[in-house]
Structure formats: structure tokens, C-alpha cells
C-alpha distance (Angstrom), angle and dihedral (degrees) to the residues before:
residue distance angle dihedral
X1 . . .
X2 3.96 . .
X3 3.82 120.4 .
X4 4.02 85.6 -109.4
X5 4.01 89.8 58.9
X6 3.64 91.8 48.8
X7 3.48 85.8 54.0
X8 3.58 98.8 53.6
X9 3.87 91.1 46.9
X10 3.25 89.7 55.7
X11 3.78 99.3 43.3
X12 3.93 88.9 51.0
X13 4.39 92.5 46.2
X14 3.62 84.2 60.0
X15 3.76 109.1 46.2
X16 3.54 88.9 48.2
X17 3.96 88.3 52.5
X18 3.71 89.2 44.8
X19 3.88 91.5 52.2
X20 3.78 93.2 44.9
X21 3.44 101.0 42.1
X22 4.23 108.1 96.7
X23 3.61 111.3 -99.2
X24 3.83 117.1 -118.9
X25 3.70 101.2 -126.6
X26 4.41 87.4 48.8
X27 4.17 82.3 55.1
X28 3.69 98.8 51.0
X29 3.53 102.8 48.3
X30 3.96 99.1 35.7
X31 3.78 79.6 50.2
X32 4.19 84.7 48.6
X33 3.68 92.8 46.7
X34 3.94 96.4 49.3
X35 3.91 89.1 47.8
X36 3.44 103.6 44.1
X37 3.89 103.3 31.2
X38 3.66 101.0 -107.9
X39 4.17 110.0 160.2
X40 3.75 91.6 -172.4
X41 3.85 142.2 17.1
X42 4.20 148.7 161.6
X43 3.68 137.3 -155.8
X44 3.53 134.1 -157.3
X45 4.00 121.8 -173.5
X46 3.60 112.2 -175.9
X47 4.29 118.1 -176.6
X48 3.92 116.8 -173.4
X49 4.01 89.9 -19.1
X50 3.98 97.1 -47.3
X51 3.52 130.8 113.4
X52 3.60 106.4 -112.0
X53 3.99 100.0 168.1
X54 3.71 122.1 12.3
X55 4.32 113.0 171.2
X56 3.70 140.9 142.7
X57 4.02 124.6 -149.1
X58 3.52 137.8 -161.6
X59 4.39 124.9 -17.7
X60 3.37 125.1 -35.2
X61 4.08 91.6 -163.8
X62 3.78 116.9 34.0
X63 3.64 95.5 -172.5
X64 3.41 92.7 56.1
X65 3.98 103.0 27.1
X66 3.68 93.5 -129.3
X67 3.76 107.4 157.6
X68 3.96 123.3 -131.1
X69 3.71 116.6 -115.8
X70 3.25 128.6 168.8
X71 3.63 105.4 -81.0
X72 3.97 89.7 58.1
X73 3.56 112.5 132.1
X74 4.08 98.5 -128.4
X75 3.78 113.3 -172.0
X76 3.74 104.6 -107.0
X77 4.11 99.9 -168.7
X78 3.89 109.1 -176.6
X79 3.50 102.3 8.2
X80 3.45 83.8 83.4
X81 3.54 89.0 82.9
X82 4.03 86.5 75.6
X83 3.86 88.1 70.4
X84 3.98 98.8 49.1
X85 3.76 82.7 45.0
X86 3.99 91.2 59.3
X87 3.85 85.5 36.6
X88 3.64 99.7 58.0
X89 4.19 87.3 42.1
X90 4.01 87.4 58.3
X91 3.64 90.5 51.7
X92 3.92 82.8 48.3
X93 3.72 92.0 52.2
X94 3.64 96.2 45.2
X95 4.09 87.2 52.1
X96 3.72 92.0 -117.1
X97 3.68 95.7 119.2
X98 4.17 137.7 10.8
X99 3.41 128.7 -142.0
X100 3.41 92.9 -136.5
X101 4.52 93.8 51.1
X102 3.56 114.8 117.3
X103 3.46 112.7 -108.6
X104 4.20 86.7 -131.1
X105 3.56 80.4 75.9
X106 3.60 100.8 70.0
X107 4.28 88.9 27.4
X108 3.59 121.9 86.0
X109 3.98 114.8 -148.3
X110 4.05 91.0 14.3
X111 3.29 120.4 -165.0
X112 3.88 113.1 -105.3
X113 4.05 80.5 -128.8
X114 3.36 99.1 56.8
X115 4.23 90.0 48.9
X116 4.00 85.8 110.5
X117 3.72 100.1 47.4
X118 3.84 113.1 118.2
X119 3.69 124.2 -168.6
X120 3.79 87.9 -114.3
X121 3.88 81.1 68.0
X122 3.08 101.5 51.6
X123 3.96 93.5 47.9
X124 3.73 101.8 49.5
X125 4.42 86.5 35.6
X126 3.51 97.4 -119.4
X127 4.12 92.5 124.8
X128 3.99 98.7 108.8
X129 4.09 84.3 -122.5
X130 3.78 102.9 152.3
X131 3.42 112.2 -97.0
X132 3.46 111.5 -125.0
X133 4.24 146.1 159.8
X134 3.61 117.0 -99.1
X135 3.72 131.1 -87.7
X136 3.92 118.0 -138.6
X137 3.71 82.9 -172.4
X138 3.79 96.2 65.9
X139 3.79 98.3 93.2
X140 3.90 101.5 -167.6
X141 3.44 136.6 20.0
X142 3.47 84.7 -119.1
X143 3.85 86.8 61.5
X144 3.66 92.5 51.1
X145 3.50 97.2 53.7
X146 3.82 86.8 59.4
X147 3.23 103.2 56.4
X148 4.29 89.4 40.5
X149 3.66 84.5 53.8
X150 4.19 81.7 58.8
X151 3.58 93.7 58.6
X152 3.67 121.5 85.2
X153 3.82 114.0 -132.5
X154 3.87 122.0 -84.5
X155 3.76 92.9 -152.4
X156 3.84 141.4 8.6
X157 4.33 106.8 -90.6
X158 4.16 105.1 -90.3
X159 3.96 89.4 9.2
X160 4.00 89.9 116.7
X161 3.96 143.0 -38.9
X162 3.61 120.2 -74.1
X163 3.64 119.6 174.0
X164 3.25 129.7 -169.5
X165 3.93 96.8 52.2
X166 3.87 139.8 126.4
X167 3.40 85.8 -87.4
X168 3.82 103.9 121.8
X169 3.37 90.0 39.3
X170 3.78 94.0 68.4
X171 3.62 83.8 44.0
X172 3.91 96.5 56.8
X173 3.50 90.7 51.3
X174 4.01 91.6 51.7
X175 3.97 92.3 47.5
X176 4.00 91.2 48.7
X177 3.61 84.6 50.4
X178 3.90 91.7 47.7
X179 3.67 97.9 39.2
X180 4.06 100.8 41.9
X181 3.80 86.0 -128.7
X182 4.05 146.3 96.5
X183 3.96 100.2 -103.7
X184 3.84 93.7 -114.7
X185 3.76 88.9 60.9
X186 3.88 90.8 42.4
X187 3.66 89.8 52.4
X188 3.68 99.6 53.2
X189 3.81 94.2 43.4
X190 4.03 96.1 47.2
X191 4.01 96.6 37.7
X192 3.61 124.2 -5.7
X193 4.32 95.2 50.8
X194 3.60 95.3 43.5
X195 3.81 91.3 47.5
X196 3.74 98.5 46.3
X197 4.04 89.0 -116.0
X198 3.68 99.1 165.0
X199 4.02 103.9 153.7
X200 4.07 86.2 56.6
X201 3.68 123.7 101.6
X202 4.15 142.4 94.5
X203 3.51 129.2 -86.8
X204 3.91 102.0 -142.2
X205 3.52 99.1 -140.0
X206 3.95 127.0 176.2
X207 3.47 135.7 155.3
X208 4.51 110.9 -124.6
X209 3.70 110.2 -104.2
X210 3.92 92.1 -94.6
X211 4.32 85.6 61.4
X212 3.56 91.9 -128.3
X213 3.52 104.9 97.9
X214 4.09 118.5 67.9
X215 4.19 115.9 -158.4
X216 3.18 135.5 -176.1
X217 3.64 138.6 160.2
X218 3.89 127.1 -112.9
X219 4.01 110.4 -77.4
X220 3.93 107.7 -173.3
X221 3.69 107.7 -127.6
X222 3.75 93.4 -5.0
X223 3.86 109.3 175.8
X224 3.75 116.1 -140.5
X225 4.10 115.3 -111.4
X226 3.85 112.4 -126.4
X227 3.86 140.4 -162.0
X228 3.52 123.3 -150.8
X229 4.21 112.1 -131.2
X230 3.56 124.1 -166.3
X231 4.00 93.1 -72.7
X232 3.78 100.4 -9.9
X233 4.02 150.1 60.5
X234 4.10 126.6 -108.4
X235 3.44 130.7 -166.1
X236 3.56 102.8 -122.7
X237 4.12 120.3 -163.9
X238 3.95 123.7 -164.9
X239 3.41 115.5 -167.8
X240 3.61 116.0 -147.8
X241 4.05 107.5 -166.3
X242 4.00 120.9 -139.6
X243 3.37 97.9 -93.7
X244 3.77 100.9 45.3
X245 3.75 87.4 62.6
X246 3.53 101.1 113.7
X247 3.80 94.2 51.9
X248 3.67 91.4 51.4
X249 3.49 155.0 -30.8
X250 4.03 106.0 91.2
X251 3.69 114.0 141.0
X252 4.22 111.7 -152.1
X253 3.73 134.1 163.0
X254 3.61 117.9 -130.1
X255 3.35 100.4 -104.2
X256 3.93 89.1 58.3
X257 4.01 87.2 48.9
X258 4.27 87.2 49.5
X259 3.80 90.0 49.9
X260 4.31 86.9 44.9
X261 3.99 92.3 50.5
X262 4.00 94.7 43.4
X263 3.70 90.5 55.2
X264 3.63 97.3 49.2
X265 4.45 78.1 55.8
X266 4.06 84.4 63.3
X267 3.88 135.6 40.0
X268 3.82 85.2 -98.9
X269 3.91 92.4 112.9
X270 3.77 109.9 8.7
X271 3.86 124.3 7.0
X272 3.68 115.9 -114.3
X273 3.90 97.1 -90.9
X274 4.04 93.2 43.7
X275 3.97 82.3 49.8
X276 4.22 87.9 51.4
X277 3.82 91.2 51.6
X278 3.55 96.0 50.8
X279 3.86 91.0 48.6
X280 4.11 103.9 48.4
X281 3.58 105.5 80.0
X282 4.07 112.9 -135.0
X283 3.85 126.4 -105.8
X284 3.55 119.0 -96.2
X285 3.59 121.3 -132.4
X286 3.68 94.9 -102.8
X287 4.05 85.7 55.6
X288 3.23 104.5 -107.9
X289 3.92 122.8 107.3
X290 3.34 125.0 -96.0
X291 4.34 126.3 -117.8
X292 4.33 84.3 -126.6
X293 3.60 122.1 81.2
X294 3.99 114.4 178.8
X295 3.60 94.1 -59.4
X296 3.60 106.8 -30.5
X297 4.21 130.0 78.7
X298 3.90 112.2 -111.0
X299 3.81 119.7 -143.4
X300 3.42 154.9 112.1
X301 3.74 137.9 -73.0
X302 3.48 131.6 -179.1
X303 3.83 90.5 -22.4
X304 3.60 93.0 -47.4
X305 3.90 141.6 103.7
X306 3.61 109.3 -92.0
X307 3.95 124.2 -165.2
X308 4.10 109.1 -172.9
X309 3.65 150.6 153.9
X310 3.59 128.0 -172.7
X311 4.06 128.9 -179.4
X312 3.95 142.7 -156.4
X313 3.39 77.8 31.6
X314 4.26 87.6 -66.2
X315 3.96 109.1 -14.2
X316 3.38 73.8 117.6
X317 3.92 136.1 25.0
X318 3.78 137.4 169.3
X319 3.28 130.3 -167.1
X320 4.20 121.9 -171.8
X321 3.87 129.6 -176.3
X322 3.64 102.0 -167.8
X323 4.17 88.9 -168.4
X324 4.09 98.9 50.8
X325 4.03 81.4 36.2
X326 3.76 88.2 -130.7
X327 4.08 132.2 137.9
X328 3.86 126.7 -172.8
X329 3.59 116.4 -159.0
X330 3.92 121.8 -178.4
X331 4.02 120.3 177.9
X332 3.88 118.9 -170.6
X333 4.18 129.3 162.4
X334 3.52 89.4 -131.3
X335 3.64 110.3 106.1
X336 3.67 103.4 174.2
X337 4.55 86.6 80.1
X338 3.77 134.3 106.5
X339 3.90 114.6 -126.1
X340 3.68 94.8 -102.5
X341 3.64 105.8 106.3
X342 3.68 90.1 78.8
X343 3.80 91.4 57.8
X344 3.82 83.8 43.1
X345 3.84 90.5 61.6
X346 4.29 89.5 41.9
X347 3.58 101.7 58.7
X348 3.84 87.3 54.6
X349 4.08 85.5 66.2
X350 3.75 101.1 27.9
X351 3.65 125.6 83.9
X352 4.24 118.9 -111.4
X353 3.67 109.1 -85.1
X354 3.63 118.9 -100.5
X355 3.46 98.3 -119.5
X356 3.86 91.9 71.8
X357 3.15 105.8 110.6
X358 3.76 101.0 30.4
X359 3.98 106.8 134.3
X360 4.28 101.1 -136.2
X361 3.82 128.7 -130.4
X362 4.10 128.1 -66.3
X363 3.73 109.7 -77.6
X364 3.61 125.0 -135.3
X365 3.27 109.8 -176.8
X366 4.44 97.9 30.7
X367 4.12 88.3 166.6
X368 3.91 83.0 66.5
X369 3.76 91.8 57.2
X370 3.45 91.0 35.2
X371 4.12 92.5 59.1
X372 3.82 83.3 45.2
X373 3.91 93.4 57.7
X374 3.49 95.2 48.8
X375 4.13 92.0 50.9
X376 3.68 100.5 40.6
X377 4.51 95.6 87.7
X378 3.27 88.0 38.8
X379 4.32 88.4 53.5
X380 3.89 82.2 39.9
X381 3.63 94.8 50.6
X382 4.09 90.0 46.4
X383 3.53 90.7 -119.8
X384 4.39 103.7 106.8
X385 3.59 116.2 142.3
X386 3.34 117.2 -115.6
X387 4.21 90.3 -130.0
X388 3.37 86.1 76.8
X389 4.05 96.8 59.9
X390 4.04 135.3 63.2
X391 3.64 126.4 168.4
X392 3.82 125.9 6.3
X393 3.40 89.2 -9.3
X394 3.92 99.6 54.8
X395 4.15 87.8 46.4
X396 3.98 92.7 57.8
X397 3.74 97.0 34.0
X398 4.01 95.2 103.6
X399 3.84 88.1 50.6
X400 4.14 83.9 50.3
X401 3.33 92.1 53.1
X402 3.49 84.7 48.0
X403 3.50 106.3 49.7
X404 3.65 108.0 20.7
X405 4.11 88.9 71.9
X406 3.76 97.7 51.3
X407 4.14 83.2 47.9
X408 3.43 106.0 38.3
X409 4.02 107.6 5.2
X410 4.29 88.1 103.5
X411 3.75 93.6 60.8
X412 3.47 109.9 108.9
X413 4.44 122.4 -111.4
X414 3.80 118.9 -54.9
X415 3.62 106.8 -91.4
X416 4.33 105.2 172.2
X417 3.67 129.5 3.1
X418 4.07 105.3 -157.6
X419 3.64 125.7 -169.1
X420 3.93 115.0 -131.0
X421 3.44 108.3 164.0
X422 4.21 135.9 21.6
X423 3.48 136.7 -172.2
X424 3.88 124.9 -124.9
X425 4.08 82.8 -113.7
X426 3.75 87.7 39.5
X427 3.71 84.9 -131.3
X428 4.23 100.1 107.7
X429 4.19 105.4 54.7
X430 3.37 142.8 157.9
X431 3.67 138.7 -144.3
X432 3.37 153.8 -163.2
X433 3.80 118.4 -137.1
X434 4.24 114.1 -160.4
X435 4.00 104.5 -164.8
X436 3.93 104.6 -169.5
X437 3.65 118.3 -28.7
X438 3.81 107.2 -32.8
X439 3.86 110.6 -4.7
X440 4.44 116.4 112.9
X441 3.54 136.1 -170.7
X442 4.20 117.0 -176.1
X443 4.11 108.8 -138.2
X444 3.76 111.1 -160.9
X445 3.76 97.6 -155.2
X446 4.13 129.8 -172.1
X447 3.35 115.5 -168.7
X448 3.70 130.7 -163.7
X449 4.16 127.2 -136.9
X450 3.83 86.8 -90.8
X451 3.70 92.9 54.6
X452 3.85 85.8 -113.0
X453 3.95 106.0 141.4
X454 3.92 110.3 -120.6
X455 3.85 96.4 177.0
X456 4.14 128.2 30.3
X457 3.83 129.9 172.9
X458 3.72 131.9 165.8
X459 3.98 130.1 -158.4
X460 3.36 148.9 173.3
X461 3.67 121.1 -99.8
């Protein structure tokens, strides 16, 4: 056999091995789904406004066995927020509204407190409006701007982030005013008709005033939302009232969400400059920035800029580099998650940070970080000892032990523990964590006099 044929064996052996070996994104989040009870799931990967990775996983109804796919409408809860936030920025780019505008202007009978409350505070929640759980009762957004005009403030407007606030509602009102429409409407004719977003839309669901009676409109190829219990599923059912709409509530399918991200990679939404504003995150009054952009959570990942929103806390979560123009989104009906399978997913296309290799600051006090090495699977695996706690620490470790496995329990075994930063007292520290070859966690760490930790918190970096 010639050189050529050889060749062409060859060639052929290993495509066929390259199409039948598993693909890396499939792994992780069947792997995800089987650890963390997830019955059905969707990814999107998007790269410089193309499609890179589009799958479904698992059942999107239980009682029925109907599996997900990728046009299953997956309740996406606060990551609707994304969509006001490139709402309000085509008002801005139209010159129908400024970020910097008072919201008093829009407001009839303002509060004199809320006379320094721009519409960039109210989009990246740093207005001091009281934070505060939703009211089914509130019948209008109208309504619940009346009784929000009741309350006094919580904070002074840019003094810190508070989410979780009538912000958005202030905000719908303004962009109704702006736009000469209900939001819904102004939704599907600035983003979801011109996008061909077609498994998009709310439910309207509300219980009758007696609480006995659940509706909700028609949602084609809804998927149910689950919790996981102990040993089995529950339906689980958020309500999202009228007027919270534009906070949350959208349900999408993932290949709506893939078409939403590669837009925002283009000047189909928002020109490059309007897409800029609504990613920098303002300065706080004490000068340093703020964790809110307009509508989206600034950050880092991996050594990189990271634009994001998750919702419900992660039935659904999106993750956007704006410099490698690329966008994870993952949808599951599992609310009881973190948002970390998105960032799961992102480090399997993004390079290893830079700050690998980088070899730490002299440590003082290495029996400290030594205790901390040994306790950190056991933290991961929820299983820490409470001998090990005092203080804040010891008070939230059962919701640790809780949490910190559904978040960080698929990372793979603690390879170096690296001290970054120390205290005078060497009591307040913080680390970095390398998991395998290239994954990190930060752990800000306060220790007490007995080397008993009083204060832990990891993040992404």
C-alpha cells in the first residue's frame, strides 16, 4: 500500500476516533446532573457570534418523561435582568433615556429621598431602596411603586449593592414610559422579534385571592422546575407577580439564549460603546466599583473579565467574556444549584489563567495553612467538623456543608494551597486553592488566636 493510502487509513482511523470519542462538555454536565440531581439540562457555547456547542440532557417533565432538547422553554428567573439591561441601553442609544436621569423624572409624587436616584442606580441596585421579598398582593407596578414610595431608604443611592430591591420595578415603569409600551410588548419588538426568539415569553401565573387556585398561561414546551429532597424530586413553582417581570420570570430555550448572547458579540442589539456602558459597573460612593453593572454581575474568571447573570439561584446561568468573544449558557430545572456549571463548561474553552504558576507570599504562621489544607475536602464534601469553627463561621457551617458541595463538590482533589495575602496579626488571609492542574478557588480566611477559623469565603478568580 502507497504512502498516500496509508495516509488515508490513517486520516479515516482518526476521525472516526475523534467522532466517537465522548465530548468534554457531554462529560461534565452528565457528570453535573448525576451529582447534583439535575433531571434535565441545555448548553449553549457561542465563540465570536457562532454556535460552537448547542445540546440538551436528560427530561424536562418527569411526570410525563418528556425529554429536554434544546428548544425547551427552561424557566430562566433572574437572568432576565440581562434583557431589561439591553432594553434600558436601547432606550439610551436612541436618546430616550440617560443613565445618569433622575428617576423623579419619570416618578410622579417622588420621594424627597429618592431626589438622587439615577437610572444607573437603579440598574446595577445600588439605589438604597429597601430590599425586600415580593408581594403577590401588589397588583400593578403602579401599586408597587406606592407602597416603595412608603418605605424609607435602607441606604444612601451608590452607598453599596443591595440586591434584591424594587429596583427594576422603578425601572419598568421608566422604560414603559420611554418606550410607549407594556414591557412584554417592548421586549418582543426590541429583542425577541428581531432575533427570531420564539421559545421566549412569561407564564402569568398567580394564585386567586383565596390562594387555592394556581394559573398560568400556556408555555409551549415549558419544562417543569424541580427541587431535589433528601432522596426524592418536587415540583417547585415561583411565582413571579406582574410587576416583577423585568427582574425575572422569562422562560427561553437555549437556542433562544445562544441567538441572545451572539447578538450582544455584534452591533445587532447595542453598538459597541452602548454594549461598554452596560458592562462597567459604576463607582460606589466610597470609590471603589461596584459588583453590578446595568443588569449584569462584573467579575473575573480565570484571569479574565467576566460579564454574567445567573437566576433561581442557577436554573439558569450565563457566563460572557467580552475579550475571547465567548458566552456559556447552561439551563437546568433543578433549582436547588449554584451558578457554577456555566464556569464549568468555560474553562473547557478558555485558556489556564495566568496566575498559575505564581509562587505566593512568605508565610508566617504555615501550620495555619497547613490545618486549612487538611479541612478544605472535607468543607467540599459538606462534611467539616464543627471543632474546627467559632464565630460566624461555626453559625453558618451546616449551610457550608450544605452549599459548598452542590457548588464546588465537582472540582477535582486539592492539589496546592498558596498564600496570597496576610494580615499584620496573621490572623485575616487569603488563599489560592489549585484543584488538579489549572482549576482556583480564592478562600478569604480569619482566623482566631487558637487557629480556629471564625470567618471563610470562597470565589472565583
Amino acid at each position: 500500500m502507497n504512502i498516500q493510502r496509508w495516509g488515508l487509513v490513517l486520516l479515516l482511523g482518526w476521525t472516526q476516533l475523534a467522532w466517537s470519542a465522548p465530548d468534554k462538555v457531554d462529560a461534565f454536565l452528565r457528570a453535573e446532573m448525576a451529582r447534583n440531581h439535575i433531571p434535565g439540562a441545555a448548553v449553549a457555547v457561542v465563540r465570536d457570534g457562532k454556535v460552537i456547542k448547542l445540546a440538551a440532557y436528560g427530561t424536562a417533565n418527569l411526570e410525563w418523561k418528556a425529554p429536554a432538547s434544546t428548544r425547551t422553554a427552561f424557566q430562566i428567573a433572574s437572568g432576565t435582568k440581562m434583557f431589561t439591561a439591553v432594553l434600558l441601553m436601547d432606550f439610551v442609544g436612541q436618546g430616550k433615556l440617560k443613565l445618569d436621569a433622575r428617576v423623579c423624572q419619570y416618578i410622579t409624587d417622588c420621594p424627597p429621598t429618592w431626589k438622587d436616584i439615577t437610572l444607573l442606580h437603579l440598574a446595577s441596585h445600588t439605589s438604597g431602596l429597601k430590599p425586600g421579598p415580593v408581594d403577590a398582593d401588589n397588583a400593578s407596578v403602579t401599586v408597587a411603586i406606592d407602597a416603595a414610595k412608603k418605605a424609607p431608604l435602607a441606604s444612601a443611592p451608590g452607598e453599596k449593592n443591595a440586591y434584591g430591591s424594587d429596583d427594576f420595578v422603578l425601572l419598568t415603569h421608566v422604560l414603559e414610559k420611554a418606550g410607549g409600551a407594556p414591557y412584554e410588548q417592548l421586549l418582543r419588538d426590541r429583542i425577541f422579534t428581531p432575533l427570531g426568539m420564539t421559545n421566549s415569553g412569561f407564564d402569568h401565573a398567580s394564585l386567586t385571592e383565596a390562594h387555592v387556585v394556581l394559573t398560568s398561561d400556556v408555555v409551549a414546551e415549558r419544562s417543569a422546575t424541580y427541587q431535589w429532597r433528601t432522596d426524592h424530586q418536587q415540583q417547585y413553582w415561583f411565582m413571579y407577580p406582574r410587576y416583577t417581570l423585568s427582574a425575572g420570570g422569562l422562560f427561553s430555550s437555549v437556542t433562544d439564549m445562544s441567538r441572545f448572547v451572539a447578538a450582544l458579540m455584534s452591533d445587532a442589539l447595542l453598538n459597541a460603546d452602548l454594549r461598554s456602558s452596560m458592562w462597567t459597573p459604576p463607582t460606589l460612593n466610597d470609590g471603589k466599583p461596584g459588583g453590578f453593572a446595568v443588569g449584569w454581575t462584573v467579575g473575573q474568571y480565570r484571569g479574565r473579565r467576566e460579564v454574567a447573570h445567573s437566576g433561581g439561584p442557577a436554573l439558569s446561568d450565563t457566563v460572557f467574556y467580552p475579550a475571547d468573544k465567548l458566552a456559556v449558557v447552561v439551563l437546568t430545572n433543578q433549582r436547588r444549584l449554584s451558578p457554577s456549571l456555566a464556569h464549568g463548561v468555560a474553562k473547557l474553552f478558555l485558556s489556564p489563567p495566568p496566575f498559575l504558576n505564581e509562587p505566593g507570599i512568605t508565610d508566617a504562621t504555615p501550620e495555619r495553612t497547613v490545618a486549612l489544607k487538611a479541612l478544605l475536602p472535607a468543607l467540599l464534601a459538606g462534611k467539616a467538623d464543627a471543632r474546627h469553627f467559632t464565630g460566624t463561621a461555626k453559625d453558618s457551617l451546616a449551610d457550608l456543608n450544605e452549599w459548598l458541595p452542590i457548588a464546588l463538590g465537582g472540582l477535582p482533589p486539592l492539589n496546592r494551597l498558596i498564600l496570597l495575602e496576610d494580615s499584620a496579626d496573621h490572623l485575616s488571609r487569603t488563599y489560592r486553592a489549585i484543584h488538579g492542574k489549572d482549576q482556583t478557588l480564592r478562600w478569604a480566611v480569619r482566623f482566631d488566636e487558637a487557629g480556629r477559623i471564625s470567618e471563610v469565603e470562597p470565589r472565583d478568580e
